[in-house]
FILO-202878 format. One record per residue (C-alpha): residue in one letter; x, y, z. Coordinates in steps of 0.2 Angstrom, whole numbers, padded with zeros to 4 digits, always signed. Layout:
BEGIN
aXYZ
...
//
This chain:
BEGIN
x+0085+0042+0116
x+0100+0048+0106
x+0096+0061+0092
x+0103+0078+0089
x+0095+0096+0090
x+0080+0096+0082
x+0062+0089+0086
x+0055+0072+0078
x+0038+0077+0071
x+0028+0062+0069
x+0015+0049+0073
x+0007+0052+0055
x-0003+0064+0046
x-0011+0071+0031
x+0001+0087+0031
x+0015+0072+0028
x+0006+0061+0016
x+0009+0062-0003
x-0005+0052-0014
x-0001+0046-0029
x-0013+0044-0042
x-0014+0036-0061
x-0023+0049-0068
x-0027+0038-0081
x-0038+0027-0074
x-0056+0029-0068
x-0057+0020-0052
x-0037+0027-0048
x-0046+0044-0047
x-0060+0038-0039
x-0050+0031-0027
x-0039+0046-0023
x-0054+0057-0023
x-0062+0044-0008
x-0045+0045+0001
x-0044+0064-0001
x-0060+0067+0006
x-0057+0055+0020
x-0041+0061+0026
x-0043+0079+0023
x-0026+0079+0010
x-0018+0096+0008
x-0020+0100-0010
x-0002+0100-0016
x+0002+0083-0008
x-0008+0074-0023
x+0002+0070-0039
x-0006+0061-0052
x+0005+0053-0065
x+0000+0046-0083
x+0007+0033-0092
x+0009+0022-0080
x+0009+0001-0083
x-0001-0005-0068
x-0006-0023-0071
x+0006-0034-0060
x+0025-0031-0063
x+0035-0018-0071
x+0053-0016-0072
x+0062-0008-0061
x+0071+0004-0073
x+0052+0008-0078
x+0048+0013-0059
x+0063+0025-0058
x+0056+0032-0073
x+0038+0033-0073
x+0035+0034-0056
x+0048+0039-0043
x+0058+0053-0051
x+0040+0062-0055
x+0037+0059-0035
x+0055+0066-0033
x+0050+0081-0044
x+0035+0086-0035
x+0041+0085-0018
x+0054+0096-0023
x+0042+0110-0034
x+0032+0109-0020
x+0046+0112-0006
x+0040+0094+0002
x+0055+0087+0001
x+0059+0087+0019
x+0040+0084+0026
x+0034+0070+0016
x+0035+0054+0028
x+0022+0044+0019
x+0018+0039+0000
x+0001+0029-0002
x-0005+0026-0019
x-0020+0026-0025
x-0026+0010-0035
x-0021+0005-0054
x-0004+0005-0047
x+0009-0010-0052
x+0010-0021-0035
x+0028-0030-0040
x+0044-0022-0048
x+0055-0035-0055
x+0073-0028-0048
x+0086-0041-0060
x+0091-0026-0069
x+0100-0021-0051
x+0107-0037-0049
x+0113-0041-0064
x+0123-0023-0063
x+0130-0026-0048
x+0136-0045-0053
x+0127-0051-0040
x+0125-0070-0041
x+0104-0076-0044
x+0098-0082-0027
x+0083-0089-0024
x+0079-0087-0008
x+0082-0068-0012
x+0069-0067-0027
x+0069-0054-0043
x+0055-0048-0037
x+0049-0033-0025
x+0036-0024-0020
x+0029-0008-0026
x+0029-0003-0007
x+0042-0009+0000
x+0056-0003-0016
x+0045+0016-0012
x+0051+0014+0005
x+0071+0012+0002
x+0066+0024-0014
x+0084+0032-0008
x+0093+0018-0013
x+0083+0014-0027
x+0084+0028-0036
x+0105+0026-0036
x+0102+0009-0041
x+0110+0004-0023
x+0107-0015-0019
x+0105-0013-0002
x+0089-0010-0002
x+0088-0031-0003
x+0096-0035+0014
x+0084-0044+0028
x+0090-0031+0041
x+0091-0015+0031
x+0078-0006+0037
x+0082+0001+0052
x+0070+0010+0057
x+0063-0009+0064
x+0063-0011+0083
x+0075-0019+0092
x+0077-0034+0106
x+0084-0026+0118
x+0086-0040+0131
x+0105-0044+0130
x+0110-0056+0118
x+0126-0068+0112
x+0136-0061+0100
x+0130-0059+0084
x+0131-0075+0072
x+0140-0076+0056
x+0127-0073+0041
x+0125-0087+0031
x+0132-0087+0015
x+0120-0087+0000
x+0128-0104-0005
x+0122-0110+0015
x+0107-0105+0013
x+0101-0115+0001
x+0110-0128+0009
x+0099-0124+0024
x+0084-0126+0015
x+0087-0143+0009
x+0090-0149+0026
x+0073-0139+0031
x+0065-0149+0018
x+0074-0165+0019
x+0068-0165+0037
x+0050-0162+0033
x+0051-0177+0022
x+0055-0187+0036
x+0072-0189+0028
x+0082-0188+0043
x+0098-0195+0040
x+0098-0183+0026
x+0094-0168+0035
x+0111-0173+0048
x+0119-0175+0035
x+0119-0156+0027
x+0113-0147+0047
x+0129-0157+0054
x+0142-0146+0038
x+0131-0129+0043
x+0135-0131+0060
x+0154-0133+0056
x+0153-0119+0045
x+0146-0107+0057
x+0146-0114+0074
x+0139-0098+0079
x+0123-0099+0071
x+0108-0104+0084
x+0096-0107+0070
x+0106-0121+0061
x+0111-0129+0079
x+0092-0128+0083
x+0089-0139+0067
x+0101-0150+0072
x+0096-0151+0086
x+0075-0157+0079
x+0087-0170+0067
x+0096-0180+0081
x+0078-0181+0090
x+0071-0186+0075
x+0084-0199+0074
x+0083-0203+0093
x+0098-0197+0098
x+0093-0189+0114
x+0107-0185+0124
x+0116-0176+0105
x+0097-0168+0104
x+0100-0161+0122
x+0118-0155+0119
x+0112-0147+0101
x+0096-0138+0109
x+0107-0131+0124
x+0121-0125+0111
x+0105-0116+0101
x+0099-0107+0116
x+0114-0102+0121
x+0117-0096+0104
x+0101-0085+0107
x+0090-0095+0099
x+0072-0089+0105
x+0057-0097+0099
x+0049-0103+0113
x+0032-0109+0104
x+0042-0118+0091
x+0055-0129+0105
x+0036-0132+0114
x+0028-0137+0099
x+0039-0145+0087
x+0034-0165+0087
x+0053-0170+0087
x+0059-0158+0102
x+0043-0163+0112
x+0050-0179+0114
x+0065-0169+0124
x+0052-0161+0138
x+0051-0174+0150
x+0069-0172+0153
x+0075-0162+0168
x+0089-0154+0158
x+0075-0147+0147
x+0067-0136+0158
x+0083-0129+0163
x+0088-0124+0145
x+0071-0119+0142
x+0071-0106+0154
x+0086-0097+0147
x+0073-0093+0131
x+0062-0079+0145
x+0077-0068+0145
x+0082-0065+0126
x+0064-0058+0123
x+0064-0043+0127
x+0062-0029+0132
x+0060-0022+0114
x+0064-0003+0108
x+0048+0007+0110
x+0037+0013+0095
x+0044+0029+0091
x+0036+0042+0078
x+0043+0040+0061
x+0049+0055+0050
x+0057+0054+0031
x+0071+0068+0036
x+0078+0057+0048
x+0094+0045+0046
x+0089+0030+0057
x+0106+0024+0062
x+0111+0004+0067
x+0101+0004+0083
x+0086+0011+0079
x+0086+0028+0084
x+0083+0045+0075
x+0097+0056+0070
x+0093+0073+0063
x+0100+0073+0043
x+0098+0087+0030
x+0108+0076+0016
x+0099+0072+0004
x+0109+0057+0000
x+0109+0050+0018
x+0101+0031+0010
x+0094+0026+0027
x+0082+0038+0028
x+0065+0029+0023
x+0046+0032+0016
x+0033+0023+0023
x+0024+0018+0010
x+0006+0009+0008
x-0005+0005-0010
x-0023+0012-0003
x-0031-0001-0014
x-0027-0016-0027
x-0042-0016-0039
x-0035-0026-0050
x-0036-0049-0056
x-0042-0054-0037
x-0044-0040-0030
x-0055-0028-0021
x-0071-0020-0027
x-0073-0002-0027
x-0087-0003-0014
x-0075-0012-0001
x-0062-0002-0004
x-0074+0014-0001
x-0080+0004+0015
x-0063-0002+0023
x-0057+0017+0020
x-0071+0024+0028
x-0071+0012+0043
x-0054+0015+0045
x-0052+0033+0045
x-0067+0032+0058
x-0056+0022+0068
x-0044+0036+0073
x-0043+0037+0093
x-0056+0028+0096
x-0048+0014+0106
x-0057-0001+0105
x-0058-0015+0115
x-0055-0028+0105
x-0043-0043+0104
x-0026-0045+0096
x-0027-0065+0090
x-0010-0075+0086
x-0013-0091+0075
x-0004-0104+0080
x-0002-0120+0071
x+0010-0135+0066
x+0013-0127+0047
x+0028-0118+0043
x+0021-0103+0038
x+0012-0101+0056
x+0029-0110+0063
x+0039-0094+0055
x+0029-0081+0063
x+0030-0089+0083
x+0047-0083+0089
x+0036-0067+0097
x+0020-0070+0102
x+0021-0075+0121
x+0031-0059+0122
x+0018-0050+0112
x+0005-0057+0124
x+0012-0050+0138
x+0021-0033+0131
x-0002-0031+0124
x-0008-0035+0142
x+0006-0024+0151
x-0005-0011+0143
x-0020-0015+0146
x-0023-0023+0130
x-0032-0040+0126
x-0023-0052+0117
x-0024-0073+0116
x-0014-0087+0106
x-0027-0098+0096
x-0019-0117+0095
x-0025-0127+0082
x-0038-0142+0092
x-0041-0126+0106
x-0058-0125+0111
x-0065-0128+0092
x-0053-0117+0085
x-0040-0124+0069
x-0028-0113+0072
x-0031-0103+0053
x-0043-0091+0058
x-0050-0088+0075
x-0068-0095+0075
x-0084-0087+0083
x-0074-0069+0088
x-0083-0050+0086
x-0070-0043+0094
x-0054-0042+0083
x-0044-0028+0083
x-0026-0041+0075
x-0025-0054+0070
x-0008-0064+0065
x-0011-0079+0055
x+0000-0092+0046
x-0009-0101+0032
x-0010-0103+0013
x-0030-0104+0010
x-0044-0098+0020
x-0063-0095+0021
x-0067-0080+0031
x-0085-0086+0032
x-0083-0102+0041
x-0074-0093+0053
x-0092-0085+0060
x-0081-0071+0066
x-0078-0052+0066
x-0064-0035+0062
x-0067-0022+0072
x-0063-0004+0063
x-0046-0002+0062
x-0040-0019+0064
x-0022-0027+0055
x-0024-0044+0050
x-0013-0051+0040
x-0007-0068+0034
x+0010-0079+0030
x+0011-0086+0015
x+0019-0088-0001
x+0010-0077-0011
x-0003-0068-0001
x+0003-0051-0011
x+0004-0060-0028
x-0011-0058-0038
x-0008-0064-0055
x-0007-0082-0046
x-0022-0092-0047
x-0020-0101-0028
x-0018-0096-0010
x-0030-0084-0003
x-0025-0065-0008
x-0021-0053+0005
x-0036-0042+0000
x-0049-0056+0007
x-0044-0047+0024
x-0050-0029+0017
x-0066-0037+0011
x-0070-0040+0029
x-0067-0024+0032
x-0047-0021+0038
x-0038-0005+0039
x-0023-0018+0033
x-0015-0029+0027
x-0001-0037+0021
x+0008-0051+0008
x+0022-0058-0001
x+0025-0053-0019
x+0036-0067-0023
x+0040-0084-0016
x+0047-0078+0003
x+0053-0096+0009
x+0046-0091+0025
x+0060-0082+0028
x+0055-0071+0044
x+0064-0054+0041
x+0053-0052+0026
x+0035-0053+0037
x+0033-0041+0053
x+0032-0050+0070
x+0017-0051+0079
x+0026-0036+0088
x+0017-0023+0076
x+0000-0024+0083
x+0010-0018+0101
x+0016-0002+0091
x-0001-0004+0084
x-0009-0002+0102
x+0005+0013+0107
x-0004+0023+0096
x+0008+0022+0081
x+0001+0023+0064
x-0004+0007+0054
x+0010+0011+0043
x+0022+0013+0057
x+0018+0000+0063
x+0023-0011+0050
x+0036-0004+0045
x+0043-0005+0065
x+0040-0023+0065
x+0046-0030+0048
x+0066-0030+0045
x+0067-0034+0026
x+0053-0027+0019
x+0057-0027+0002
x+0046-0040-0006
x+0031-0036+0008
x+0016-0028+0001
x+0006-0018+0012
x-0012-0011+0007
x-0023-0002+0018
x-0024+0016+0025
x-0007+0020+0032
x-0013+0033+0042
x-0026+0023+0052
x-0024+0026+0071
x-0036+0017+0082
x-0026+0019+0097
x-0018+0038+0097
x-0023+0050+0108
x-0027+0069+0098
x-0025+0084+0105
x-0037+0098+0102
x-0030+0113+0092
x-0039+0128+0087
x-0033+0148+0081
x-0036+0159+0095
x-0032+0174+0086
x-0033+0181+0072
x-0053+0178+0067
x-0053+0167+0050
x-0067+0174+0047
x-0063+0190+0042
x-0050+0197+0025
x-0033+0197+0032
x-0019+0210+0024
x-0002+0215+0030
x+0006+0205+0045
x-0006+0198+0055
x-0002+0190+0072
x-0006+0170+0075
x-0011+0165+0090
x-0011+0144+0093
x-0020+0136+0108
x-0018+0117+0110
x-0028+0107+0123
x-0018+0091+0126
x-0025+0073+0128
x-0024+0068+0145
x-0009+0060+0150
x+0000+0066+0132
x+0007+0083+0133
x+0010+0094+0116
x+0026+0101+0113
x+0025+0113+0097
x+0012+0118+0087
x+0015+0118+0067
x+0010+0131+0057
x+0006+0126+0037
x+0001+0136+0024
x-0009+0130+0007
x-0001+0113+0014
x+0018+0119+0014
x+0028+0120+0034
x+0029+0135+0038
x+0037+0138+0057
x+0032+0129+0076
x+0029+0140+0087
x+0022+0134+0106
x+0005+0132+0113
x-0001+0150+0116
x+0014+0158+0107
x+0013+0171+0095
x+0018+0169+0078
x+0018+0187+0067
x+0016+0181+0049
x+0021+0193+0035
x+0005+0189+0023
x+0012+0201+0008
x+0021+0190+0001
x+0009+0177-0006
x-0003+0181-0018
x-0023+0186-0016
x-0038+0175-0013
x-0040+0158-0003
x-0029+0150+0008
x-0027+0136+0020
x-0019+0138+0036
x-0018+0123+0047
x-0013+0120+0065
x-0005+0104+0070
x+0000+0101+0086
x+0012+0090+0088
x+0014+0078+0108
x+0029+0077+0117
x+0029+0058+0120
x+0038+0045+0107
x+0024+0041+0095
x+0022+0060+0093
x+0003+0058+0087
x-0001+0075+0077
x-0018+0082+0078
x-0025+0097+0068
x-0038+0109+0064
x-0039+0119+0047
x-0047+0137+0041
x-0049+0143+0028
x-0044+0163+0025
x-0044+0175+0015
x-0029+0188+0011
x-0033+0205+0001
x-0016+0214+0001
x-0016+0216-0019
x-0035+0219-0023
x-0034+0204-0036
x-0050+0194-0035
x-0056+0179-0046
x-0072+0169-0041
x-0084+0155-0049
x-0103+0160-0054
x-0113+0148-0044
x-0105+0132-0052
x-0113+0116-0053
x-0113+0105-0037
x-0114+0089-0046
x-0116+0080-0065
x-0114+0064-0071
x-0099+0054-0075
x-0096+0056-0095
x-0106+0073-0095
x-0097+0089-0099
x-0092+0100-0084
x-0096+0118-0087
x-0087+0132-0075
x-0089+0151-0075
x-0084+0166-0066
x-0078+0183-0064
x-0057+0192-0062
x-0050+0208-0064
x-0038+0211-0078
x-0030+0196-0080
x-0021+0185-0095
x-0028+0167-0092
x-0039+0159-0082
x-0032+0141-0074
x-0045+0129-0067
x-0035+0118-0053
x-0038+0101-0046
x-0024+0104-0031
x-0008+0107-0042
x-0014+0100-0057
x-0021+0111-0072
x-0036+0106-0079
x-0040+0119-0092
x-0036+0138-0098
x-0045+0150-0103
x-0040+0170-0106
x-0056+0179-0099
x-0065+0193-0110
x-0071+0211-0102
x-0067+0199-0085
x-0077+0185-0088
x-0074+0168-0092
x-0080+0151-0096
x-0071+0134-0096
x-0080+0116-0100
x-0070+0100-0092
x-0071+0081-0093
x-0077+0073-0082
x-0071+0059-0086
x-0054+0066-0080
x-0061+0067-0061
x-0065+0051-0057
x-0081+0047-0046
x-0085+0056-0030
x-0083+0074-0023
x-0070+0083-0031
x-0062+0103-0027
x-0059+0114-0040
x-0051+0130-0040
x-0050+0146-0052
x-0031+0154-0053
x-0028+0170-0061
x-0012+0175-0067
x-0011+0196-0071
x+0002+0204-0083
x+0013+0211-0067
x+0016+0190-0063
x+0007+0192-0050
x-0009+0176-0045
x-0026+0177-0033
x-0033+0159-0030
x-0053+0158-0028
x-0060+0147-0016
x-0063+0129-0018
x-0080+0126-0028
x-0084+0105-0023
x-0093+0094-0039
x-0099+0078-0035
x-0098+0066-0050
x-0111+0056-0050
x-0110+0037-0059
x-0116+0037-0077
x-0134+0031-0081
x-0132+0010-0083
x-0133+0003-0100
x-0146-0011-0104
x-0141-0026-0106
x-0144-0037-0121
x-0160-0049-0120
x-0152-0062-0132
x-0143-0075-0118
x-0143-0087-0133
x-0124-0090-0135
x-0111-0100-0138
x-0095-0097-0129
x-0081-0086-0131
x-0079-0069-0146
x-0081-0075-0165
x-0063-0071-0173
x-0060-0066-0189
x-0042-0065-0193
x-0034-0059-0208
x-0017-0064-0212
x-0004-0052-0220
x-0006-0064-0238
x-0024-0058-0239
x-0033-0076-0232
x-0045-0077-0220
x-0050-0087-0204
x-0061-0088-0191
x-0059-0093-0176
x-0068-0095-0157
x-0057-0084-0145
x-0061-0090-0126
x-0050-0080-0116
x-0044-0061-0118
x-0029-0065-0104
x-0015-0066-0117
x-0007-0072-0132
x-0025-0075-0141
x-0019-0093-0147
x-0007-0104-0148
x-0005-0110-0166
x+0004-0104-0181
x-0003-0099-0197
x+0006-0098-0213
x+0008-0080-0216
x+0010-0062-0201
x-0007-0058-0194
x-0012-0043-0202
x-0030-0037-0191
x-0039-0049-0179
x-0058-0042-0178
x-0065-0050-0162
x-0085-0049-0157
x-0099-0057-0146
x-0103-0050-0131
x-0096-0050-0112
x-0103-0053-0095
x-0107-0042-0082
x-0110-0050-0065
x-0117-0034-0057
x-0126-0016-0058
x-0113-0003-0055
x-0099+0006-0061
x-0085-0003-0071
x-0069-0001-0078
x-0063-0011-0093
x-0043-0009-0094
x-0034-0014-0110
x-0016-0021-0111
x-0009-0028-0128
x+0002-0024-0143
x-0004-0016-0158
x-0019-0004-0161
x-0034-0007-0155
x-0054-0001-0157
x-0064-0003-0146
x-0084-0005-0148
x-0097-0005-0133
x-0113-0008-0134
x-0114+0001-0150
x-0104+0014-0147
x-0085+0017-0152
x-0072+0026-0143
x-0054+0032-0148
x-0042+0018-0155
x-0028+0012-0142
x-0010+0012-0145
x-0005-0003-0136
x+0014-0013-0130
x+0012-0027-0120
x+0025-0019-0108
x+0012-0004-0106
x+0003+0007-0102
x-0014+0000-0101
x-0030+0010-0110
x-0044+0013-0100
x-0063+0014-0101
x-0076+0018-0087
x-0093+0012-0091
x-0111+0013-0081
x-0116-0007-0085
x-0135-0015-0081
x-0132-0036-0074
x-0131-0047-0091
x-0124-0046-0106
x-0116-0032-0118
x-0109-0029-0136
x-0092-0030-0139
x-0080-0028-0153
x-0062-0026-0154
x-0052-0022-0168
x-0033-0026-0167
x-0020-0022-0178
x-0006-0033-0169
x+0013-0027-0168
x+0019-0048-0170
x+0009-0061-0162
x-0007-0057-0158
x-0008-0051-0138
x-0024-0045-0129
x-0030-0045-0108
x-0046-0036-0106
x-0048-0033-0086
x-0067-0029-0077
x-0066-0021-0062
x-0076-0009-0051
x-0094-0013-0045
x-0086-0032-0042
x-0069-0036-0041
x-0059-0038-0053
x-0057-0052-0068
x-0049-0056-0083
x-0061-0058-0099
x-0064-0078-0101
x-0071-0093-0096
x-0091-0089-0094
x-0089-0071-0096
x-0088-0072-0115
x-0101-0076-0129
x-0106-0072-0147
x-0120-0077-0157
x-0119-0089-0170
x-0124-0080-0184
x-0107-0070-0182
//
């Protein structure tokens, strides 16, 4: 492996993950606070932004903006810059950017097959080149950190032009209409236009069968293969070429396939600080403009239209953080049928068969008409650890089958990422069943296979890399793939155990103090350096059983967190750590809470106390974010918090104090659990007549009244005579479930909101956002609305419920209002 001085530190970790949060929203927070908990986040690699549109796509000017040049400024107050490797966000997070913008500044011609559209993570891994505005980040092999065939291969083809693409296409679909002659036609120009192009001979070569022109079918097929062409499972399978097999010239070019797959790069561990150059391999870089140096980068949770609910979501997190090292024996399952999604994805899966039971890894292709199975799911299995399927629509349930913790499964389709579409089956259907990941297109991908990963990713996956490093090896244009899930998820790494030999945490520490590091290795997976981090920022390596003397003056008083990573020697370079908490008391500054309250209710006021020296102000901190000030009095103090700001679930607060001299002391971390708010009743009155009663008033003072069926939009379509002035909507809403909800607000204008009796602060609303948001505690049934809208032009309102079920627009049956309104 090629790479100059200086060790890769990888394999994943919570001291190289930044989570990003909208603070704005009750179930982002809640989210994160699940996440933080789970993967034991160092308390500076959270940033939680505000103002942030997340329903579906926002512009990719607005993501600069908004989202990656805060990022940007964190990692660089923090000094992370150089030790962040992975970004997850938490939910309430836009899944799609819409990238014209880029496109059109570079004069770049509107393709289809290469969309307008990209993902949230995939535009946060090339985040280098995006922030420059650097279209690269749209190329099929960009990323190169992806893993290589190794097996010697033709020269490489000419690319095909964006104009031949789409002449491609129409031969691909020409064909597939049975329109043969056609499909000659436009294959016979592509191959004259690049005769070194395996894919356009191997097309050719499925025409002239179809046609019965054997021996040109022969002589097309051979020039494919020879070309490099690889698929193995598609030649076997395709209904044209099969007519070929019986031919003794068949099996002869058929066996030239075996060697061109493989042997692949290895999974190697994954750090941000690294350039990874054109064949794969790391090469130490401190510039910060270096543009191939990546993020990996996964959305912890989509919450949102078809989504998941807050309950799966805390489930598959759990299940997958559990996962870690525990190497199960479960089965990796390649769907293979005659669709062109499943078609796309079978150029590696005998190789990814045999590279899974090389190691000792179970791993079978299902064939559609196979022993009951249809070759969508796989039917009647307890045991699945992958699965790689290639289908538009599916029904988990009739599959009678099971994920094991930890487990990838993912589908090939059109839009398998794209929510706000009303068909296909969403990517999230796999996290419902429990997966650690999954994965889908934003936008239309054309089955184009450089924008899905090979079935190769669950043998990275099985080496022990990370889920996100996984993917990210596997997929070689991953700009428009949307990966959700824990990236850190790590069924198959093998952890070292770590612990401080010297000095004792348990005692105050002043002065220099000497650190002593002891690391006990997985069998078979040696260490090579131990980091040392303090209060989640790199401070040096030293090596297992060295010494480390650590000069403690300069920081300030109070609590601390020293953590121990031990980093192995192999490729994956798993990390494992251990963390303590310590004291330092070279200052005799001190700050403390008063016994504080362990847990209140969500909407309740949070009320924190406690004791400092001589000090100006009082900060209470949830990681690096200020949550109130207070100045103390004769060394007291007394702060009350929202907790409405926190989110649900367990939540670390600290006290900072900030003396006259400059000087701070840090108390140590008081936990709150916020609990969900008492559930509101729902109405008795079921006796209603569909949708919100509408009472609009035009700007020349007349009145109408209207039924309003649907908050998912424009609110109707007609004109009226005069600019709407107010639109007063009320009835009631549905809730299909106990639990805790989140109504989110997106429009233009002001609006005022009423729930259940009760009303909460008027929203400022564009249609281009940010949303509003509101967290409620709701009973099953029915409940009071009434919304208020001053509208900025036509009258524009989507009312989302998620939370305790997943989540919906406002329409249909969900809406009703009595008739005497």
């Amino acid at each position: 492996m090629m790479m100059l001085p200086g060790a890769i530190m990888a394999g994943g970790g919570p001291e190289t993950t930044l989570l990003v949060v909208n603070a704005d929203s009750p179930l982002s927070l809640t989210v994160a606070n699940t996440y933080i908990k789970e993967r034991d986040l160092p308390t500076n690699h959270v940033v939680w932004l505000e103002n942030i549109p997340s329903l579906a796509t926002l512009d990719i000017e607005t993501f600069r903006q908004r989202i990656w040049q805060p990022i940007q400024a964190h990692l660089d107050r923090e000094q992370l810059s150089e030790e962040i490797d992975t970004i997850a966000y938490s939910a309430d997070f836009p899944y799609a950017v819409d990238f014209k913008r880029d496109v059109d500044a570079f004069q770049l011609p509107r393709i289809k097959y290469r969309g307008e559209i990209g993902s949230l993570t995939g535009l946060t891994y090339f985040a280098r080149r995006v922030a420059i505005a650097d279209v690269g980040y749209l190329g099929l092999g960009t990323n190169r950190y992806y893993r290589r065939n190794l097996a010697k291969q033709p020269p490489a083809s000419s690319a095909l032009s964006d104009a031949a693409l789409v002449t491609y296409k129409k031969g691909e679909q020409a064909l597939e209409k049975r329109k043969a002659a056609e499909a000659l036609q436009l294959f016979q120009g592509l191959t004259q236009a690049y005769p070194d192009h395996p894919r356009v001979w191997y097309h050719l070569a499925r025409t002239l069968a179809a046609l019965d022109r054997m021996d040109e079918a022969m002589q097309a097929l051979r020039k494919a293969v020879a070309l490099g062409w690889n698929a193995d499972l598609l030649i076997l399978n395709d209904p044209y070429l099969q007519k070929l097999q019986p031919r003794g010239d068949f099996a002869e070019v058929f066996n030239q396939i075996t060697g061109y797959n493989g042997p692949f790069e290895l999974a190697q561990g994954f750090r941000s600080r690294y350039l990874w150059n054109r064949w794969a391999l790391p090469i130490r870089m401190n510039t910060a403009s270096d543009l191939d140096r990546y993020y990996l980068s996964t959305l912890l949770a989509y919450t949102g239209i078809r989504g998941n609910s807050l309950a799966e979501v805390d489930a598959y997190l759990a299940s997958a953080a559990a996962s870690d090292g525990s190497h199960p024996e479960g089965t990796v399952y390649l769907m293979e049928n005659d669709n062109i999604r499943s078609l796309t994805r079978q150029r590696y899966f005998t190789t990814t068969v045999r590279e899974l039971k090389q190691r000792g890894h179970s791993a079978e292709i299902l064939r559609s008409g196979q022993d009951g199975q249809d070759g969508i799911l796989a039917r009647g299995r307890d045991d699945i650890i992958g699965l790689v399927a290639g289908t538009d629509r599916f029904r988990w349930a009739q599959a009678n089958s099971r994920l094991l913790p930890g487990a990838i499964a993912e589908s090939l389709t059109s839009y398998g990422g794209h929510f706000e579409k009303n068909f296909q089956t969403k990517l999230t259907a796999f996290l419902r069943q429990g997966a650690a990941g999954s994965s889908g297109a934003v936008a239309e991908p054309f089955s184009i296979p450089e924008k899905f990963p090979d079935a190769l990713l669950h043998v990275y996956y099985a080496d022990g890399s990370s889920l996100a490093e996984a993917f990210y090896q596997s997929v070689s244009g991953p700009y428009q793939l949307l990966i959700v899930g824990d990236p850190l998820a790590r069924p198959f790494a093998a952890f070292a155990t770590v612990a401080l030999s010297a000095p004792d945490p348990q005692q105050d520490w002043r002065g220099t103090v000497t650190l002593q590091a002891t690391a006990i290795p997985a069998e078979g997976h040696p260490v090579d350096h131990i980091e040392l981090w303090v209060d989640g920022i790199h401070l040096t390596d030293i090596t297992p059983g060295g010494r480390y003397p650590w000069d403690t003056t300069g920081l300030s008083d109070g609590a601390h967190e020293l953590r121990l990573v031990a980093v192995e020697a192999g490729s994956i370079e798993t990390r494992s750590y251990r963390k303590y908490a310590v004291t330092l008391v070279n200052h005799s500054r001190q700050v403390a809470f008063d016994t504080p309250v362990t847990s209140v209710s969500y909407g309740n006021e949070i009320v924190v106390s406690g004791t400092t020296g001589n000090t100006d102000r009082i900060d209470i901190l949830q990681g690096t974010r200020r949550l109130a000030s207070a100045q103390p009095v004769d060394g007291r103090w007394q702060l009350a918090l929202a907790s409405q700001t926190l989110g649900l679930g367990e939540v670390s607060l600290q006290a900072r104090a900030h003396h006259r001299d400059g000087t701070t002391v840090v108390s140590p971390p008081a936990t709150i659990t916020i609990l969900p708010p008492a559930l509101r009743p729902a109405s008795r009155d079921t006796n209603l007549q569909p949708g919100l009663a509408g009472r609009i008033q035009l700007q020349d003072g007349a009145v109408l009244h209207r039924v309003i069926t649907k908050l998912e939009g424009p609110l109707w379509q007609e004109k009226y005579p005069a600019p709407v002035a107010n639109v007063t909507l009320q009835g009631q809403f549905k809730v299909p479930a106990p639990g805790f909800y989140q109504l989110i607000f997106n429009g233009a204008g002001r609006l005022s909101i009423t729930i259940d009796g009760i009303s909460y602060a008027t929203a400022h609303l564009t249609e281009q956002g940010p949303e509003s948001y509101l967290g409620l505690g709701l009973e099953e049934g029915w409940h009071d609305i009434t919304l208020a809208l001053s509208p900025s032009g036509q009258p524009y309102l989507k009312v989302l419920l998620n939370g305790a079920q997943p989540g919906n627009y406002l329409g249909d049956h969900q809406l009703g209002h009595r008739t005497t309104q």
